[in-house]
One Martini backbone bead per residue (centre of mass of N, CA, C, O) as a GRO file, in nm:
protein
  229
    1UNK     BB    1  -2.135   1.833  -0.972
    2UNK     BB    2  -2.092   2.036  -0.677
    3UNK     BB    3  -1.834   2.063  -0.464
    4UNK     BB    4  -1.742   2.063  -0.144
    5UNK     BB    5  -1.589   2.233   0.069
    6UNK     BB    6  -1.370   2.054   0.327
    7UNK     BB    7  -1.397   1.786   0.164
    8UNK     BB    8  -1.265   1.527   0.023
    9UNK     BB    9  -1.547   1.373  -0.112
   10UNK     BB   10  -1.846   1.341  -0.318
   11UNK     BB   11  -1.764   0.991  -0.335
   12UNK     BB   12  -1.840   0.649  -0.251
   13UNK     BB   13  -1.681   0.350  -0.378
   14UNK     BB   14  -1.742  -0.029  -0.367
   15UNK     BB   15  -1.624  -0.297  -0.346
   16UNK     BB   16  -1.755  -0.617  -0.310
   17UNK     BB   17  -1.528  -0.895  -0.312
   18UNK     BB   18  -1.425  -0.854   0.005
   19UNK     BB   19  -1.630  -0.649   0.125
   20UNK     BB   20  -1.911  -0.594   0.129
   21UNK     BB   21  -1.854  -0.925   0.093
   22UNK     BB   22  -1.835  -1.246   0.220
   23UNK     BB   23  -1.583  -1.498   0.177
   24UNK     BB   24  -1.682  -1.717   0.413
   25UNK     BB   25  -1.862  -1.946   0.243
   26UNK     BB   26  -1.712  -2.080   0.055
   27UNK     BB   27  -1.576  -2.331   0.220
   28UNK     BB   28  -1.873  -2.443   0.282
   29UNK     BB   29  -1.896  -2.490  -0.065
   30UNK     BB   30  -1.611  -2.657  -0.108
   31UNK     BB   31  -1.652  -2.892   0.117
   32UNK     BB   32  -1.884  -3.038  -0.085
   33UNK     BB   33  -1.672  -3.114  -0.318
   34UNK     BB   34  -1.378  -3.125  -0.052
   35UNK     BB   35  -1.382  -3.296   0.169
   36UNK     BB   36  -1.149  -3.145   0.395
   37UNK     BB   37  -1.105  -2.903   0.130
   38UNK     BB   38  -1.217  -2.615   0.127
   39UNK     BB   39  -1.016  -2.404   0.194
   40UNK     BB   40  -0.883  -2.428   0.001
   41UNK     BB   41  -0.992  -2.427  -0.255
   42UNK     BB   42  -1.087  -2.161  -0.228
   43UNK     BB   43  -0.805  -2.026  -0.217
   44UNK     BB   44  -0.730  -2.131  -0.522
   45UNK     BB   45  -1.008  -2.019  -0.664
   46UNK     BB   46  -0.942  -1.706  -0.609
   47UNK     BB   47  -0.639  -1.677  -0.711
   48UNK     BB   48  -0.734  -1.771  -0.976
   49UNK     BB   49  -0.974  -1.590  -1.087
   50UNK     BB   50  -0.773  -1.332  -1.078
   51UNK     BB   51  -0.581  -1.443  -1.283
   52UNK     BB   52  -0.783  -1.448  -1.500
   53UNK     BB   53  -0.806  -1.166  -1.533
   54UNK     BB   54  -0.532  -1.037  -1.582
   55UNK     BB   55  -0.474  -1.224  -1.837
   56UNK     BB   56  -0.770  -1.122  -2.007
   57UNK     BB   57  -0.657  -0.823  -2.018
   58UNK     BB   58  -0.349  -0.857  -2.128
   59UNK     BB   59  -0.503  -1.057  -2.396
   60UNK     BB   60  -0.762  -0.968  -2.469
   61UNK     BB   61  -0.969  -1.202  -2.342
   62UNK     BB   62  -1.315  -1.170  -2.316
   63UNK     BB   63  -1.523  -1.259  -2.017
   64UNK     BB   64  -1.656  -1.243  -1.770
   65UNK     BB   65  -1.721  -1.324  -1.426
   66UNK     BB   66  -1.889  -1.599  -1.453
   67UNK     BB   67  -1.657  -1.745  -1.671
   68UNK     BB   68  -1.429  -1.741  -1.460
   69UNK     BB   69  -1.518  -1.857  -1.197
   70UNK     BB   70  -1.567  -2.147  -1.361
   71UNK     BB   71  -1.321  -2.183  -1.474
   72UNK     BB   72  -1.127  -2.147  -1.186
   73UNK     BB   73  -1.255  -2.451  -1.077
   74UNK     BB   74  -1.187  -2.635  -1.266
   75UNK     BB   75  -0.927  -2.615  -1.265
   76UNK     BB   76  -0.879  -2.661  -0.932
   77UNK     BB   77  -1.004  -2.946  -0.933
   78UNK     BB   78  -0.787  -3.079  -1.135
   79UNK     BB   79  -0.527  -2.990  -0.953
   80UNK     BB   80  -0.635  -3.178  -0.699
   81UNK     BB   81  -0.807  -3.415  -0.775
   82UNK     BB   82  -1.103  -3.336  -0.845
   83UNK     BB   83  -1.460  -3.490  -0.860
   84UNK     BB   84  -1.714  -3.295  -1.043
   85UNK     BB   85  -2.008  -3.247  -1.122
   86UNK     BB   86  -2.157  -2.984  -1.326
   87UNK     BB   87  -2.401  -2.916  -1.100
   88UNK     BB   88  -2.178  -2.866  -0.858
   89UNK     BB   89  -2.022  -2.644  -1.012
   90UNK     BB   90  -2.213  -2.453  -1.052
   91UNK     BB   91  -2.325  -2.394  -0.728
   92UNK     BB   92  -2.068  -2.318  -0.651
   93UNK     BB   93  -2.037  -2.066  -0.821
   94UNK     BB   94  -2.301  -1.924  -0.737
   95UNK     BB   95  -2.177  -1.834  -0.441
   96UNK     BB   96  -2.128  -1.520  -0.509
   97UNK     BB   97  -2.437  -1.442  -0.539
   98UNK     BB   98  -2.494  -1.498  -0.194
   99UNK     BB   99  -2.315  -1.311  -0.034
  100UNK     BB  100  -2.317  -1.171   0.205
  101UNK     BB  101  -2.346  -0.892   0.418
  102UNK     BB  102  -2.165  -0.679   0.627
  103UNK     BB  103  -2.330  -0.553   0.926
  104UNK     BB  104  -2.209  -0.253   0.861
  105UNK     BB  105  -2.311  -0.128   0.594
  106UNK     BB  106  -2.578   0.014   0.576
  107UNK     BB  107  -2.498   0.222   0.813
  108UNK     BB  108  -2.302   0.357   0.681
  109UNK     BB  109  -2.468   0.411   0.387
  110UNK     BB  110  -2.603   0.608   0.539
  111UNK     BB  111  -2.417   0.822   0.629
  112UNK     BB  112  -2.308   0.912   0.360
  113UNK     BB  113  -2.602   1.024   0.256
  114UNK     BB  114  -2.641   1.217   0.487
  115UNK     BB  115  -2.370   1.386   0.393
  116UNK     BB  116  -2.418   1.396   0.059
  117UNK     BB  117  -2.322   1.160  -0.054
  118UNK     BB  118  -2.202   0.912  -0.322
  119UNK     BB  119  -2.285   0.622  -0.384
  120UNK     BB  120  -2.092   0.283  -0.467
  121UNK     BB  121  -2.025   0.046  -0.718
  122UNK     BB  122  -1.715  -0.113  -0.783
  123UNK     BB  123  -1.678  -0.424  -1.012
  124UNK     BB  124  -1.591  -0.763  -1.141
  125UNK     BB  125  -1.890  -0.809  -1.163
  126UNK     BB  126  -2.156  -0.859  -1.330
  127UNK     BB  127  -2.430  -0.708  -1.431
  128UNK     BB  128  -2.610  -0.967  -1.333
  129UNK     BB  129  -2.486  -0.991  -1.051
  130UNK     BB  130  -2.517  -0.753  -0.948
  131UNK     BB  131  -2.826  -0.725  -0.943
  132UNK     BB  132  -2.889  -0.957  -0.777
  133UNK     BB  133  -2.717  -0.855  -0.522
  134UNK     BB  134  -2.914  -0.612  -0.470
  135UNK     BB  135  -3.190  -0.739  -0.452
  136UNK     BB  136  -3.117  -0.952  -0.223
  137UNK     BB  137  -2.990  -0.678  -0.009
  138UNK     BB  138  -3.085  -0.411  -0.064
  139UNK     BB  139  -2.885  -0.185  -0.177
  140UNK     BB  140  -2.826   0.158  -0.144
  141UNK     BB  141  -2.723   0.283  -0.441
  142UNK     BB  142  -2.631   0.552  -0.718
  143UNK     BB  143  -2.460   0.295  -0.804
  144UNK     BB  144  -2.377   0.020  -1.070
  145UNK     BB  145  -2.043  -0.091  -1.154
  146UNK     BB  146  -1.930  -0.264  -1.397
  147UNK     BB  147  -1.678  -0.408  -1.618
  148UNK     BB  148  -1.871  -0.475  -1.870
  149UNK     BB  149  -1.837  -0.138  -1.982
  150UNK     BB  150  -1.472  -0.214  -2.045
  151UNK     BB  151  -1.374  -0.514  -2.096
  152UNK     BB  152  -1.205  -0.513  -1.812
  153UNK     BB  153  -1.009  -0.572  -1.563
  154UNK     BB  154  -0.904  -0.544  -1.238
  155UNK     BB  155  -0.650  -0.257  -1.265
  156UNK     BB  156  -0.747  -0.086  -1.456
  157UNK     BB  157  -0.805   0.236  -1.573
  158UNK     BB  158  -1.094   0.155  -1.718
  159UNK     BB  159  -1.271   0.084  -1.445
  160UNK     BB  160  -1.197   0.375  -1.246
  161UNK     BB  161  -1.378   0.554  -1.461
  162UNK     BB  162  -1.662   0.485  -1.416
  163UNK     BB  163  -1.671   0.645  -1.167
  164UNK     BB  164  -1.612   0.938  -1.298
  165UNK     BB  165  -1.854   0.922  -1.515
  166UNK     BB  166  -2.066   0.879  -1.324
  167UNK     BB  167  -2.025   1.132  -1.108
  168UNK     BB  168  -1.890   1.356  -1.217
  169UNK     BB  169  -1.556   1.315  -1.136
  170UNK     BB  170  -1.270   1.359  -1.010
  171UNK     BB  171  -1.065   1.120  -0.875
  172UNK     BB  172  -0.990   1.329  -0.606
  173UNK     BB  173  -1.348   1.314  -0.548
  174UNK     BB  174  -1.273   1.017  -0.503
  175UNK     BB  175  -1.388   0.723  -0.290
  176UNK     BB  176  -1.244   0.418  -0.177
  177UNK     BB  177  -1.328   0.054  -0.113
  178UNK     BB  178  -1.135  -0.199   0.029
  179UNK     BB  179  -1.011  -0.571   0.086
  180UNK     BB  180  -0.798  -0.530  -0.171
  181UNK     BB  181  -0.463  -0.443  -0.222
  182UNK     BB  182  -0.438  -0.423  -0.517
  183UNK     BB  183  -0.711  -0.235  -0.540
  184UNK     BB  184  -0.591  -0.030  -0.387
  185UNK     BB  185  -0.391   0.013  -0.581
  186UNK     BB  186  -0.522   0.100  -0.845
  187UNK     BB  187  -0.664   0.253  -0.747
  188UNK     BB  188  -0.450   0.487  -0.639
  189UNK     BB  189  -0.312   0.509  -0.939
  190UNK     BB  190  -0.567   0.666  -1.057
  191UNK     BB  191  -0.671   0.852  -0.756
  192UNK     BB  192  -0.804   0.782  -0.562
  193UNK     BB  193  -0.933   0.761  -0.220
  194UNK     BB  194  -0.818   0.480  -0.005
  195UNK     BB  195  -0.968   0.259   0.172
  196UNK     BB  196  -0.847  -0.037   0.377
  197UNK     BB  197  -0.942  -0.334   0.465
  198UNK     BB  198  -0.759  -0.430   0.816
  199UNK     BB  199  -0.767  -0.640   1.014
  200UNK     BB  200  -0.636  -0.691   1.287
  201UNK     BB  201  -0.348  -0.845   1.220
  202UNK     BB  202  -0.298  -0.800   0.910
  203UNK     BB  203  -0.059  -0.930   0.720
  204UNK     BB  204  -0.088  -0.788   0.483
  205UNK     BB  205   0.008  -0.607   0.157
  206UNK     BB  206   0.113  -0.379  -0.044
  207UNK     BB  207   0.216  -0.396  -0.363
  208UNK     BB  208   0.538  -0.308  -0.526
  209UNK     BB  209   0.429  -0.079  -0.763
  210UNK     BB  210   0.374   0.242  -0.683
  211UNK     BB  211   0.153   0.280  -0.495
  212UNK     BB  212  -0.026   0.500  -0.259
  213UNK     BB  213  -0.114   0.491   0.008
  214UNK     BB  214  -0.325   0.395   0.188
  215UNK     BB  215  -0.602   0.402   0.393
  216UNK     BB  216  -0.636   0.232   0.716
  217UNK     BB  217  -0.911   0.022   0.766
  218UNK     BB  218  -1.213   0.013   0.889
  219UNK     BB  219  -1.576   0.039   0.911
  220UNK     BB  220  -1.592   0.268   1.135
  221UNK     BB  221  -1.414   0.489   0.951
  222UNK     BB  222  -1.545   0.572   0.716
  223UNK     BB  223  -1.668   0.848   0.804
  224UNK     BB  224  -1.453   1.012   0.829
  225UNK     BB  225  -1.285   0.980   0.604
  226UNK     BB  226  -1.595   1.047   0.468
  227UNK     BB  227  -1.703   1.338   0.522
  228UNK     BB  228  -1.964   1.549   0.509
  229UNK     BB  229  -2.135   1.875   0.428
   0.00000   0.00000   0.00000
């Protein structure tokens, strides 16, 4: 693809979970496995997740996102000491692939395209996941890349890669969208140009790693700070 001058970037790329889909259904998804309990368990069970994903990169101990996913539930629920049948954590498991997509974002999307950028997902979701949330709700991006064609789990650089691999652009012509942190920081030291999606008044910061400041955004800044051209 043949770069545009004036314009910061020529792809912009999409983290999923937690950015382009909304991770608060979870929380009535876990509530019916620990009445009382749902919001708790959701959040230790994202945060188990994560943690089993960077865990199995740096173990090469690989096996998809939604195997990671199943682990990470039954995990704590035997840490909180609850107890459920396994048809009933399939179906938990389950919510990660039915996860809303925020109402910015459809027209995000077409304004992007609009302005002649490539959009993109770069997600942990496995390929089966990535297909079924595209098909379910129908976005239209140029790309829809899995970590599963990397076999390692971000912040990798070499999940990072297959964004400029697929655009065939260099990571400084490449734009990402992440409403996760740790995600910013990875995009971030492999070279992408980064918007980090943080609601107002939120707590969160970037982890302490060496990683450059991205850019921090609402859904509604993202067409400047990616304009086309």
């Amino acid at each position: 693809m043949t770069e545009t001058p004036g314009r910061p970037v020529d792809a912009v790329l999409f983290d999923l979970f937690g950015t382009l889909l909304s991770l608060r259904p979870l929380d009535d998804a876990c509530e019916v496995l620990a009445p009382g309990r749902g919001t708790d368990l959701a959040a230790r069970w994202r945060s188990r997740q994560l943690e089993l994903t960077w865990l199995r990169t740096a173990m090469q101990q690989w096996v998809d996102f939604d195997q990671v996913t199943a682990d990470a539930l039954e995990n704590v629920l035997h840490e909180m000491d609850v107890a459920a049948d396994p048809v009933a954590m399939a179906r938990t498991a389950g919510a990660f692939r039915d996860l809303p997509v925020h109402p910015e974002v459809p027209g995000m999307l077409e304004a992007l395209r609009h302005g002649g950028l490539q959009t993109g997902i770069l997600t942990n979701a496995s390929a089966a996941t990535l297909d079924s949330v595209l098909r379910r709700t129908g976005l239209d991006v140029d790309h829809a890349l899995s970590v599963d064609a990397a076999r390692r789990f971000k912040p990798h650089p070499a999940v990072y890669e297959l964004g400029s691999k697929a655009t065939g652009l260099p990571a400084d012509r490449i734009g990402f969208v992440t409403g996760n942190a740790w995600d910013a920081a990875g995009a971030g030291t492999y070279g992408f140009r980064v918007a980090w999606l943080r609601p107002p008044g939120a707590a969160a910061i970037l982890p302490p790693v060496g990683a450059p400041d991205p850019i921090e955004a609402t859904w509604g800044d993202i067409p400047g700070i990616f304009p086309g051209g």
